[in-house]
MIFI-309905 format. One record per residue (C-alpha): y, z negated, x; residue in one letter; chain; residue number from 0. Coordinates in steps of 0.05 Angstrom, whole numbers. Example, Ala and Ser with C-alpha at 12.3 -4.5 7.8 and 13.67 -1.06 7.14 Angstrom:
       yy       zz       xx   rest   kette    nr
      -90     -156      246      A       A     0
      -21     -143      273      S       A     1
This chain:
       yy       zz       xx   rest   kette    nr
     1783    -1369     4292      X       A     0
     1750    -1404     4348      X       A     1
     1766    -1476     4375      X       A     2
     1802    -1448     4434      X       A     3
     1852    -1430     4400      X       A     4
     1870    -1488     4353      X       A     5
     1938    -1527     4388      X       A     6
     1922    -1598     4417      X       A     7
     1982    -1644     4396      X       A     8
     1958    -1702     4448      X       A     9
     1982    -1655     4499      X       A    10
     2035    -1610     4527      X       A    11
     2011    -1546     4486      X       A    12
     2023    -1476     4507      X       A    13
     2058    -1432     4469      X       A    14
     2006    -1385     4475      X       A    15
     1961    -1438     4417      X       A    16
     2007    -1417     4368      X       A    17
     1982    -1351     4369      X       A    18
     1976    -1345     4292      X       A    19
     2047    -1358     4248      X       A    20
     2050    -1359     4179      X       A    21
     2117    -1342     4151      X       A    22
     2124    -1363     4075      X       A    23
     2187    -1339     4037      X       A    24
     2206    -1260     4051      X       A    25
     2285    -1260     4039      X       A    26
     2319    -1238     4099      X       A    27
     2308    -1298     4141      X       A    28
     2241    -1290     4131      X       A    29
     2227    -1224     4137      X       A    30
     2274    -1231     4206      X       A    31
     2234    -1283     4235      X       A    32
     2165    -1244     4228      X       A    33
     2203    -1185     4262      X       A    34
     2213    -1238     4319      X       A    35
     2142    -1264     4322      X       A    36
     2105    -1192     4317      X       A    37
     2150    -1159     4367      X       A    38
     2129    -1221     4414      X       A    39
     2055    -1208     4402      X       A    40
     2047    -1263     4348      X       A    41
     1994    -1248     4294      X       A    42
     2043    -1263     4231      X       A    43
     2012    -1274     4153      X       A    44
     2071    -1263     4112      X       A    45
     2078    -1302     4051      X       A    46
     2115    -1293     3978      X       A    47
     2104    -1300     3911      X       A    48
     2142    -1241     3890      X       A    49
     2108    -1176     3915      X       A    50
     2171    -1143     3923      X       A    51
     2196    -1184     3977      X       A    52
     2131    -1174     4017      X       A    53
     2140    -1108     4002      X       A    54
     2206    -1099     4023      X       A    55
     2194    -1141     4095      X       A    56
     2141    -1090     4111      X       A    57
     2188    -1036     4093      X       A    58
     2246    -1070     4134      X       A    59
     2193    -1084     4195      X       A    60
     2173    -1012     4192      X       A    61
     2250     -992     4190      X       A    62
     2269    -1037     4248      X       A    63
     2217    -1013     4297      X       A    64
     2230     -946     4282      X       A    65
     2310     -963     4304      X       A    66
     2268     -990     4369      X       A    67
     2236     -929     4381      X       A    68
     2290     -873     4364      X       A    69
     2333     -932     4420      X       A    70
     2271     -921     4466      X       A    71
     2260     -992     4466      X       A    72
     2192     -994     4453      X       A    73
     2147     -941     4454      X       A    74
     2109     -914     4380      X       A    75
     2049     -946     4397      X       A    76
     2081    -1007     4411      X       A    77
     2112     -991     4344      X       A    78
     2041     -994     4310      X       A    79
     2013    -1054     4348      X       A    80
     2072    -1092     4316      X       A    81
     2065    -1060     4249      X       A    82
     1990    -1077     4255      X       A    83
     2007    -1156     4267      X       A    84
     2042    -1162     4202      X       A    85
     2002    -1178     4138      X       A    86
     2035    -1209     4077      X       A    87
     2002    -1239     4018      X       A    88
     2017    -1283     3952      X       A    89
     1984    -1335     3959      X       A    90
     1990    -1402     4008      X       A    91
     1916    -1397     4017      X       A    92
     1928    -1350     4066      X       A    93
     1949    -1393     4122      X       A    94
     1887    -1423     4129      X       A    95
     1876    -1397     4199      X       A    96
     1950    -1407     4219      X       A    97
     1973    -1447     4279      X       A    98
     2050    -1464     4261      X       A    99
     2071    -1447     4189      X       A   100
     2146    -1432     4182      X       A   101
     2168    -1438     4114      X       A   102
     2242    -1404     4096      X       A   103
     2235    -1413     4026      X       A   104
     2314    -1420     3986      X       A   105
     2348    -1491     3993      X       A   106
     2318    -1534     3947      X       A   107
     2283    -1597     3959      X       A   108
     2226    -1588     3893      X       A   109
     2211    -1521     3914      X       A   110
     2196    -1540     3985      X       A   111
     2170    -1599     3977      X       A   112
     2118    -1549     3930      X       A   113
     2100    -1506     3991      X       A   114
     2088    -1566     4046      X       A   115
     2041    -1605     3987      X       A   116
     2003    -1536     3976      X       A   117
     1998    -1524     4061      X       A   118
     1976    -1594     4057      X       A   119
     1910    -1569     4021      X       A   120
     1902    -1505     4056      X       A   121
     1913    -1509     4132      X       A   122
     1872    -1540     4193      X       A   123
     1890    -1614     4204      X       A   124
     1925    -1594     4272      X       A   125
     1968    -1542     4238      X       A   126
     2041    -1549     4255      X       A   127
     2089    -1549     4205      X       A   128
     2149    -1521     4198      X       A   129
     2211    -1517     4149      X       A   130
     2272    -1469     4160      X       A   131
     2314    -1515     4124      X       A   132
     2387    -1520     4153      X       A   133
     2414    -1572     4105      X       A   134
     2358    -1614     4073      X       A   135
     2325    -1679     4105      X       A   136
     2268    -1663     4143      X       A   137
     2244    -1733     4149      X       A   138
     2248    -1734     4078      X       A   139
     2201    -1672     4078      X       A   140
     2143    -1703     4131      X       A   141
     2145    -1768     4096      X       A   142
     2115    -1734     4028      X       A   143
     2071    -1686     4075      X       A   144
     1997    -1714     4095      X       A   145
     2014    -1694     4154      X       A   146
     2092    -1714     4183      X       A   147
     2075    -1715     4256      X       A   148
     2059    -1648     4249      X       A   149
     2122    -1639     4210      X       A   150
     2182    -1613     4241      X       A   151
     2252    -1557     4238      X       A   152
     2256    -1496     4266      X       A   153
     2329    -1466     4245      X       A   154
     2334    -1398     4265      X       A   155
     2401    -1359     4249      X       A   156
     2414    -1300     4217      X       A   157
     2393    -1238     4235      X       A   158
     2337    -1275     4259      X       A   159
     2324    -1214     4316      X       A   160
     2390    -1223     4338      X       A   161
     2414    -1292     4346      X       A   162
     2385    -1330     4409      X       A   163
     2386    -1397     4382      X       A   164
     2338    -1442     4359      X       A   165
     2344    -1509     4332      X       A   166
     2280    -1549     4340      X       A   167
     2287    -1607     4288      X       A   168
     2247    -1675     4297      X       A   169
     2249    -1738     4250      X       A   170
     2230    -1804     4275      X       A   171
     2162    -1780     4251      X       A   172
     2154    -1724     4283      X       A   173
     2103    -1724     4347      X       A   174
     2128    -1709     4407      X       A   175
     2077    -1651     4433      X       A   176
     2088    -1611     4363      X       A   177
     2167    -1615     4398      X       A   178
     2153    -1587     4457      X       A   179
     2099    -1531     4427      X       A   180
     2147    -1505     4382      X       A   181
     2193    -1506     4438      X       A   182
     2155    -1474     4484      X       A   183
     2138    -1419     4433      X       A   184
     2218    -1408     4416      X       A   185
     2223    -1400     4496      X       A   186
     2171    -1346     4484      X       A   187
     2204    -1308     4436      X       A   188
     2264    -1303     4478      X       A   189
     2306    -1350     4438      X       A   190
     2338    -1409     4470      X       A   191
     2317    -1469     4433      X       A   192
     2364    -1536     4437      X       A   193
     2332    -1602     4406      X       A   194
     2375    -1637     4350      X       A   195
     2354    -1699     4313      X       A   196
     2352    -1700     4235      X       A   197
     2422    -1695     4207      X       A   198
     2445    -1645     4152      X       A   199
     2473    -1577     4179      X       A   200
     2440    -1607     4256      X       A   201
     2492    -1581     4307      X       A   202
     2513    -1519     4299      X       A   203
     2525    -1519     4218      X       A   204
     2541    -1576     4219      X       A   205
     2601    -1558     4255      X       A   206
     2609    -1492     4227      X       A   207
     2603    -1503     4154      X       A   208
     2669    -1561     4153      X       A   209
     2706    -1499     4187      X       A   210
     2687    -1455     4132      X       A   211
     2705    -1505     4076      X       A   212
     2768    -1521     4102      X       A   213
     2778    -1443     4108      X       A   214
     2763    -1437     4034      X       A   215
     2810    -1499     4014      X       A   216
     2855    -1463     4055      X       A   217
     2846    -1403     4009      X       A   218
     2840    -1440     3937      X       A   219
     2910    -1475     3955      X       A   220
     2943    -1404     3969      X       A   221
     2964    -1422     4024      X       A   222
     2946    -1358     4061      X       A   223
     2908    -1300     4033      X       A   224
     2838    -1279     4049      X       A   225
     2846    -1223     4092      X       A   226
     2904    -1263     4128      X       A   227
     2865    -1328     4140      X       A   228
     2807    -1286     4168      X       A   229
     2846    -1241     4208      X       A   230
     2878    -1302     4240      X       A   231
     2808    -1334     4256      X       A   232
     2782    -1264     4289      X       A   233
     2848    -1243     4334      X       A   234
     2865    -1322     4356      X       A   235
     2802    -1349     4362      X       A   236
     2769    -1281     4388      X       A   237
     2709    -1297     4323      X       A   238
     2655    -1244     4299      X       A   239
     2674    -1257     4229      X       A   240
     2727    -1289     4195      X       A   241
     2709    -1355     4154      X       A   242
     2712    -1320     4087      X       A   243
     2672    -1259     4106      X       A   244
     2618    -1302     4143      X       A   245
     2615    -1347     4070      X       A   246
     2603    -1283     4035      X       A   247
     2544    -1262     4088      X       A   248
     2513    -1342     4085      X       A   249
     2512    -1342     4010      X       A   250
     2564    -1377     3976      X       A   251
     2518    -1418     3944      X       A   252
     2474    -1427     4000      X       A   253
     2545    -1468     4036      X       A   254
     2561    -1502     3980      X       A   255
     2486    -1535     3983      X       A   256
     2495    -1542     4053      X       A   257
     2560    -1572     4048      X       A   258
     2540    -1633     3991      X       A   259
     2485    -1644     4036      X       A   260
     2536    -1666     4092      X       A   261
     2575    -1702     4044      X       A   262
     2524    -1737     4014      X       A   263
     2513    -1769     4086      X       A   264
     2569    -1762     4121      X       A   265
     2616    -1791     4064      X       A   266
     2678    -1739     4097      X       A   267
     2725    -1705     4056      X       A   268
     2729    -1654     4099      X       A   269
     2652    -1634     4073      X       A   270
     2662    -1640     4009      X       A   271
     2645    -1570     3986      X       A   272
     2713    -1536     3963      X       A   273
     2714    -1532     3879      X       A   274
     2723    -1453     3897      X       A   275
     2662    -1453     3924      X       A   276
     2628    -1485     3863      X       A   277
     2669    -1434     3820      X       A   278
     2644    -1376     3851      X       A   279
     2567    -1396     3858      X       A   280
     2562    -1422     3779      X       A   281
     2596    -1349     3767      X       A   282
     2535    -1315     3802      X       A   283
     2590    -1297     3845      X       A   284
     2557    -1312     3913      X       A   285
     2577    -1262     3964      X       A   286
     2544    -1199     3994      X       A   287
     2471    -1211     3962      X       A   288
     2508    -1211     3893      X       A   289
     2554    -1152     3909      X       A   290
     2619    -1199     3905      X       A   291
     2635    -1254     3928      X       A   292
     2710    -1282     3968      X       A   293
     2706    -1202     3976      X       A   294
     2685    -1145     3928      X       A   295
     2624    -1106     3958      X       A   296
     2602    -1031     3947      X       A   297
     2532    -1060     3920      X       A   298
     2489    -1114     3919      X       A   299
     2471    -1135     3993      X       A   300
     2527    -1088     4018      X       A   301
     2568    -1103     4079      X       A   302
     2619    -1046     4057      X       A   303
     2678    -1083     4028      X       A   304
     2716    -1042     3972      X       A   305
     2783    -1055     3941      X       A   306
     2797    -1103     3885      X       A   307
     2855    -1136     3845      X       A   308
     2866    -1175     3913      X       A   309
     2876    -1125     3962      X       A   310
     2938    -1115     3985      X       A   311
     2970    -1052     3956      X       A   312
     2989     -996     4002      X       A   313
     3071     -999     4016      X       A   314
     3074    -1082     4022      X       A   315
     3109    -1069     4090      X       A   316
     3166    -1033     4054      X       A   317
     3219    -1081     4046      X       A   318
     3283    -1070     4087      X       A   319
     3295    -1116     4142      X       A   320
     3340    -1118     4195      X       A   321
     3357    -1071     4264      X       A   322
     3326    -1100     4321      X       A   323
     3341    -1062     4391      X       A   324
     3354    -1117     4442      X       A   325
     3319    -1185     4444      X       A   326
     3330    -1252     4476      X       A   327
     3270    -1290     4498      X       A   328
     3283    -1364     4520      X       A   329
     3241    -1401     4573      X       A   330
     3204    -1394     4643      X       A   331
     3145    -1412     4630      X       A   332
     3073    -1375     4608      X       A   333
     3085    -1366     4542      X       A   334
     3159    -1339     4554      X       A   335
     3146    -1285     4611      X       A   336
     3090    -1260     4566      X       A   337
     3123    -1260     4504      X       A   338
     3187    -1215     4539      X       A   339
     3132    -1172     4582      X       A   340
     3106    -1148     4504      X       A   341
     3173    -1138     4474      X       A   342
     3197    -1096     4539      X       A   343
     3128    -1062     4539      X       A   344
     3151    -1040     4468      X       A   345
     3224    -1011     4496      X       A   346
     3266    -1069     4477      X       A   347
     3319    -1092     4520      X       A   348
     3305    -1160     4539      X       A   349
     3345    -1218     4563      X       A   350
     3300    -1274     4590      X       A   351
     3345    -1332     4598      X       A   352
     3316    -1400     4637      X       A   353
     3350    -1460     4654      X       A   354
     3376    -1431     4711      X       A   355
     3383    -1357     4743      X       A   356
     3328    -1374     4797      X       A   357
     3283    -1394     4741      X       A   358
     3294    -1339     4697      X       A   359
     3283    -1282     4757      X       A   360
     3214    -1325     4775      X       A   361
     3201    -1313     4710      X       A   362
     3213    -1241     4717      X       A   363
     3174    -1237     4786      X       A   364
     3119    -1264     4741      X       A   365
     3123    -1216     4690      X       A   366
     3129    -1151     4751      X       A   367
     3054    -1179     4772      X       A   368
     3027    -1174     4706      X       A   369
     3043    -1104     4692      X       A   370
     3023    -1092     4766      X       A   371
     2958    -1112     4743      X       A   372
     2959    -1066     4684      X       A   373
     2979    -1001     4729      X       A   374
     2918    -1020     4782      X       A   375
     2872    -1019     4717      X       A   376
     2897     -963     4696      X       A   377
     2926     -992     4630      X       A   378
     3000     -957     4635      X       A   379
     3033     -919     4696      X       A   380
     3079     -932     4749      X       A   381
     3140     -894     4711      X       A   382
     3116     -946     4636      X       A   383
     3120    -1005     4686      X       A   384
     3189     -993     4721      X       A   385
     3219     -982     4654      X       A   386
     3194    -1037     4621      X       A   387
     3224    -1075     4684      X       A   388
     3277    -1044     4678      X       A   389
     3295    -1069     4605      X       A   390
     3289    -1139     4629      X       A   391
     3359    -1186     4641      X       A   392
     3352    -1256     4673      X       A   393
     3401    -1300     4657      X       A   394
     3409    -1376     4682      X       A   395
     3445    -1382     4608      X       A   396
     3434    -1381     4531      X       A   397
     3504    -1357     4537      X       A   398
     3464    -1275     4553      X       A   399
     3441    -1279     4473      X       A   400
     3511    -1259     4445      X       A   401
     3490    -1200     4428      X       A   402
     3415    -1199     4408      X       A   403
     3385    -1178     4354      X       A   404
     3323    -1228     4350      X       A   405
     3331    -1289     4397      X       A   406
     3253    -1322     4404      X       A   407
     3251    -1390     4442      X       A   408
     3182    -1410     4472      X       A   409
     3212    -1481     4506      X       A   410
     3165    -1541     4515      X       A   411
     3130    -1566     4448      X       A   412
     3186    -1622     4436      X       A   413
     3224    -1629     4373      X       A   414
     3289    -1655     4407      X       A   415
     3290    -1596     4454      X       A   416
     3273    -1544     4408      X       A   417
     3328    -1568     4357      X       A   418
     3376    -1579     4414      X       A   419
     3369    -1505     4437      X       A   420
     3372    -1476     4366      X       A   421
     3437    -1513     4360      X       A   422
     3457    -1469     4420      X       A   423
     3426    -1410     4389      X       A   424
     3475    -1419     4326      X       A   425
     3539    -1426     4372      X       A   426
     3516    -1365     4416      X       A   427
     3484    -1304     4374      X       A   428
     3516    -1249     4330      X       A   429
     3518    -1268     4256      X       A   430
     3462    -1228     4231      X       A   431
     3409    -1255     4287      X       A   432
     3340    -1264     4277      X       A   433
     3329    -1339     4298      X       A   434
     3254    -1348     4319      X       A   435
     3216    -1404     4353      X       A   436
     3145    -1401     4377      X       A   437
     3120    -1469     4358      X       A   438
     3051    -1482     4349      X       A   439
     3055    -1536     4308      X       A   440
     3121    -1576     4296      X       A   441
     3160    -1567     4230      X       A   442
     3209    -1486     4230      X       A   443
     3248    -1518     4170      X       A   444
     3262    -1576     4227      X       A   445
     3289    -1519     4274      X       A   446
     3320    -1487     4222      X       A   447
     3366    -1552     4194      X       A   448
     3397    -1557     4265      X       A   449
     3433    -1487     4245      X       A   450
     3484    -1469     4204      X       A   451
     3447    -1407     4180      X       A   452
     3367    -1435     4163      X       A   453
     3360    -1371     4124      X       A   454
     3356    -1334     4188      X       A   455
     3300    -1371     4229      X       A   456
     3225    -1354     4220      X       A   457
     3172    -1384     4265      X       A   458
     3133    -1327     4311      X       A   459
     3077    -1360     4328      X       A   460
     3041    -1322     4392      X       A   461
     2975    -1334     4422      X       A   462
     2964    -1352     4505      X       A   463
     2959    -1293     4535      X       A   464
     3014    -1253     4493      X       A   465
     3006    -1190     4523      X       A   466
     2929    -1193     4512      X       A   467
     2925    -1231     4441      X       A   468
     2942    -1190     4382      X       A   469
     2954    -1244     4325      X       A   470
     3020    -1272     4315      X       A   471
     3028    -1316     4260      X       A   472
     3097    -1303     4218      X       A   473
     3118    -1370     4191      X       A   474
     3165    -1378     4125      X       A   475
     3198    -1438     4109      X       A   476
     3227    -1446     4041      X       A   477
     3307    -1425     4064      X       A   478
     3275    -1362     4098      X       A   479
     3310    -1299     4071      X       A   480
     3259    -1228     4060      X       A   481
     3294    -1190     4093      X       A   482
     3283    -1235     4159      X       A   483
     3213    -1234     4150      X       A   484
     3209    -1161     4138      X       A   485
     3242    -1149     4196      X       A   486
     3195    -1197     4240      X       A   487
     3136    -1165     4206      X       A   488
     3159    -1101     4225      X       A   489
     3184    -1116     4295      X       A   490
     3110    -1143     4307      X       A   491
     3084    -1081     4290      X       A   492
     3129    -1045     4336      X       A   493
     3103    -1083     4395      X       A   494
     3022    -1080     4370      X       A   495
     3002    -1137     4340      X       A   496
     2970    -1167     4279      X       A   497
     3022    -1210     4229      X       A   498
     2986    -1262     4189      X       A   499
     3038    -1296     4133      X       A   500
     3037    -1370     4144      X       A   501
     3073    -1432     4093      X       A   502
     3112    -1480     4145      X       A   503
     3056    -1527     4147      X       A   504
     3021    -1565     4207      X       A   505
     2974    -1524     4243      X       A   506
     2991    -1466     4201      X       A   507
     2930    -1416     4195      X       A   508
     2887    -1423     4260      X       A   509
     2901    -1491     4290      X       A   510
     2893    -1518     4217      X       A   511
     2825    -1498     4210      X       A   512
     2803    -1500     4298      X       A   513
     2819    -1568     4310      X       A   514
     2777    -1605     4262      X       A   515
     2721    -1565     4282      X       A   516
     2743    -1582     4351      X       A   517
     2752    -1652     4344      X       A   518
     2681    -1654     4302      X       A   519
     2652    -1635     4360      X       A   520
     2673    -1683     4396      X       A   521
     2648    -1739     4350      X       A   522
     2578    -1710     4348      X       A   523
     2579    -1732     4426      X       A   524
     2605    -1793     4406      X       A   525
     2549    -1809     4367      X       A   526
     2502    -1785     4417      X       A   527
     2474    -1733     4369      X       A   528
     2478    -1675     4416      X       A   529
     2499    -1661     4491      X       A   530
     2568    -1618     4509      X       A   531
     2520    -1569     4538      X       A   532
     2478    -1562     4473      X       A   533
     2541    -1568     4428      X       A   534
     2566    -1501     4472      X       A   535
     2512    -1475     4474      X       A   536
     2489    -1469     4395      X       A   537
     2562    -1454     4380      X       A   538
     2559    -1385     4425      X       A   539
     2491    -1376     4418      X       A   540
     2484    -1394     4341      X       A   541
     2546    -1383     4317      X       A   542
     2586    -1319     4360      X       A   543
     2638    -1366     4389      X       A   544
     2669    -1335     4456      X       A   545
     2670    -1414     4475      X       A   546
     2636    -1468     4460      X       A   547
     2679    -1528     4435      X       A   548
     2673    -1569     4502      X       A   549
     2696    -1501     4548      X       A   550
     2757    -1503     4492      X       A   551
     2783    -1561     4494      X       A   552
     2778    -1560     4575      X       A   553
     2816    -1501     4574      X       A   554
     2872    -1519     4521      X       A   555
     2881    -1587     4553      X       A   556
     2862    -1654     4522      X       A   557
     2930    -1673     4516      X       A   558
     2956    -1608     4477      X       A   559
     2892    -1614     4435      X       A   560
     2909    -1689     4415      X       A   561
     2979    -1671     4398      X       A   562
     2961    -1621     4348      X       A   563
     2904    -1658     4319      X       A   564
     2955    -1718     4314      X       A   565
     3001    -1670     4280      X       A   566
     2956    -1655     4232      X       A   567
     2927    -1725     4216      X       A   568
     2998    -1744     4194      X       A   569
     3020    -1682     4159      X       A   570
     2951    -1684     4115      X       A   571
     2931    -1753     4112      X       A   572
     2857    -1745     4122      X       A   573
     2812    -1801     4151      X       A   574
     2773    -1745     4173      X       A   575
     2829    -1707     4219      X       A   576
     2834    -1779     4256      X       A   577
     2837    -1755     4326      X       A   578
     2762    -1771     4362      X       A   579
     2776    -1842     4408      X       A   580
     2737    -1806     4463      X       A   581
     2789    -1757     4456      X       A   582
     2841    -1808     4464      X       A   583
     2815    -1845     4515      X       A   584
     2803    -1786     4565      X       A   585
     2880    -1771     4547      X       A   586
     2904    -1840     4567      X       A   587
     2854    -1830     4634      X       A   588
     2892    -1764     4653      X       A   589
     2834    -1729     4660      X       A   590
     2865    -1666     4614      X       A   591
     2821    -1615     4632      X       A   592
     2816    -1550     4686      X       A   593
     2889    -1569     4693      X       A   594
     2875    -1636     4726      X       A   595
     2805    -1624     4749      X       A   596
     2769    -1664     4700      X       A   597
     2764    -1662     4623      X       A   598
     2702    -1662     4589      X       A   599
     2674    -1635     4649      X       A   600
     2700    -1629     4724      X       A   601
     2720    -1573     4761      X       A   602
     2731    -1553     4826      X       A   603
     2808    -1560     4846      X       A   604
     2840    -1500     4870      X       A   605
């Protein structure tokens, strides 16, 4: 290979210097990131010890471009000039000639500290290189090589072909110009490449891997089971994967290195690693790869999840609950008109009682635009919408719930109120009523002691937008009777959407497990790790989210979001759930969010 092509690190260098990638370690990272670089021209030397594994990336290259060409994404011959780019070998002597080496070899320190000291003997003195680590130190890593300018991370995600982002890694040794080559190079590839400093799990798993532990404490303590806490995850935070599933895919070994890692540093409860997690890996139970893992697979890297001793049993729904024909639905608000719009969508008859009459019929005006909306989408008829309207009563009383079957309050998120009104609800409704509130996180039991019947009142937790969200989490205090949960289990059935069985706990399934991730984020920007913009972006990009963190929050409203994660600092006592003082102080500023025009970002006011 001739001078030309050998990448000047006193300068900006081009992407197109790294022409020649060495890949070392063919797992499925690997053999993913080699699809990436061939398909984008790169010459690629693929490197492993085990001649299965390069075996079995040529075979999955050759698969994948195939899948290209049957899509008519690329043409055959295209197919071969990608095929022809891909060599693998055995030995580290083969990247002689490389330009960047990316080593993906598995998480542990020794083994790459192995590979860099034997690329220390083999490559050019310019090389770059590179490790795929996502939870080791990287500094730690340059300051063994003979080499740590040239040192640096490049954290793809998995499936490498896939994911857009990149995270370029760069320790205080690192120089700047091998930075901006590798940079320029993910830009090449079509990835979009954010620059973190060195910190276990950088931004994105670093935020993502607390969510998961806390999703597997969740699970350890029984608090919910595993197809309930991911379902919950999926339908109210609109995720790819639940937490559970996604440990399974990562490896649960792989997050429990990942996770001591951030504990070792970050000294936070919250990341140390869950002792199920430790459990499952010293059983060789470690997810997909090993055929079972949180989940029981079909086979050995399987996605196909077959039943087990934990699966619920067909006929769990069968326990006899209660006749529900006519509901009462109290408040004006959001969260009230959409809650009644579902249950009258469902042919209930509704009573949607407000402070007053006025309120209650602006309520209902509110509710007649909504399925407006639905007929000029095409989403129901004229005829579905007029009888759904139809079924709807305002009333400017509580007095309207004497005869309901399930009365469902959705008042402002206030203790005093909400007890108040169920004090009402006890005077008011038919012995026999279902008594539900809505509350997102204040204590049912609390709602349920301001009755004289506590065995009838459930919490019905439903996500903003009703109609549109499917989840609704079914919460059972202690003094709940069966037969009023199986009747709100199979009322939310009747009106389409997903129960997930919650304990009467703060936060209960979802906001137990989003807001610490939330308010994580928040103290990465805090410590000036990462920007909003890269925090948002690395968390859609890298890790599926429908919103970044930052968009979240602004949309929620700071204030909401501080309540809750207050709420759940003094329910669980954890340093770590300490609400962020950024958070607090843009609370005590007013600036709340979209709602007043300025959160952690500004917006235009309408």
């Amino acid at each position: 290979m001739g001078p030309q092509s050998t990448p000047d690190l006193s300068t900006e260098a081009s992407p197109l210097s790294l022409s020649t990638v060495a890949v070392v370690g063919l797992g499925t990272m690997g053999t993913g990131i080699a699809e990436v670089l061939t398909r984008a021209g790169r010459e690629v030397i693929g490197i492993d010890t085990d001649e299965a594994a390069a075996r079995h990336a040529v075979t999955a290259l050759e698969a994948a471009t195939a899948r290209a060409v049957r899509r008519e994404r690329i043409t055959e011959r295209e197919r071969q000039d990608i095929l022809a780019r891909f060599r693998t070998f055995t030995d580290l002597q083969a990247a002689a000639d490389a330009d960047l080496v990316i080593e993906v070899v598995p998480e542990d320190y020794e083994l790459k500290r192995q590979v860099f000291a034997g690329l220390d003997a083999v490559v050019r003195p310019d090389t770059i290189l590179a490790t795929g680590t996502n939870a080791l130190s990287v500094t730690r890593l340059a300051a063994d090589s003979q080499r740590p300018e040239r040192v640096l991370g490049v954290h793809f995600f998995n499936p490498a072909p896939a994911m857009k982002l990149v995270e370029v890694v760069s320790s205080v040794l690192t120089a700047p110009a091998a930075v901006a080559a590798v940079t320029e190079l993910a830009h090449a590839l079509g990835k979009d490449p954010i620059a973190v400093g060195d910190r276990p799990g950088f931004v994105a798993d670093g935020l993502l891997f607390g969510y998961l532990n806390q999703a597997a404490a969740m699970y350890e303590s029984k608090y919910a089971t595993r197809e309930d806490i991911d379902a919950a995850m999926r339908l109210g935070c609109g995720l790819p994967m639940g937490p559970l599933a996604l440990l399974d895919l990562i490896g649960v070994d792989t997050a429990r290195t990942v996770l001591e890692a951030m504990y070792a540093e970050s000294q936070d409860r919250l990341h140390a690693p869950a002792p199920i997690l430790g459990q499952l890996a010293e059983a060789g139970l470690t997810g997909r790869k090993a055929g079972r893992g949180f989940y029981t697979y079909e086979a050995p890297d399987s996605a196909t999840v077959v039943p087990d001793a934990e699966s619920p049993a067909a006929g769990d729904e069968a326990a006899a609950g209660r006749t529900v024909s006519s509901v009462g639905v109290a408040g004006s608000g959001t969260m009230a008109s959409g809650i009644a719009e579902v249950f009258a969508k469902a042919g209930y008859k509704i009573v949607l009682a407000a402070r007053s009459l006025e309120k209650a019929e602006k309520a209902k005006a509110r509710i007649a635009k909504s399925l407006g909306r639905s007929v000029d989408k095409g989403r129901m008829s004229a005829e579905a919408r007029d009888t759904a309207l139809a079924a709807i009563t305002p009333a400017g009383s509580l007095d309207a719930f004497a005869d309901v079957d399930l009365a469902v309050e959705a008042v402002a998120e206030d203790l005093a109120v909400k007890q108040e009104l169920f004090k009402t609800l006890d005077k008011v409704c038919k012995p026999g009523a279902v008594l539900a509130t809505t509350t997102s996180s204040l204590p049912v039991v609390a709602c349920a002691r301001a009755t004289s019947r506590p065995q009838d009142v459930i919490g019905m937790h439903f996500f903003n937008p009703a109609p549109a969200m499917k989840l609704v989490e079914v919460v059972r205090t202690v003094l709940t009777a069966d037969d009023v949960h199986a009747t709100v289990r199979a009322v939310c059935a009747k009106v389409r959407k997903h129960p997930v069985d919650c304990g009467d706990r703060a936060g209960f399934i979802v906001n137990a497990l989003l807001f610490p991730y939330l308010n994580n984020a928040i103290k990465m920007v805090e410590e000036h790790y990462a920007t909003l913009d890269d925090i948002d972006a690395a968390m859609k990009l890298g890790g599926g989210y429908p919103m970044g963190p930052f968009e979240l929050l602004d949309v929620v409203g700071l204030d909401v979001s501080l309540a809750i994660e207050k709420v759940l600092h003094a329910e669980f006592r954890d340093p770590g759930l300490a609400p962020s003082p950024l958070l607090e102080h843009l609370v005590a500023a007013g600036c709340l969010g979209r709602k007043t025009g300025r959160g952690f970002r500004e917006y235009a006011r309408r």
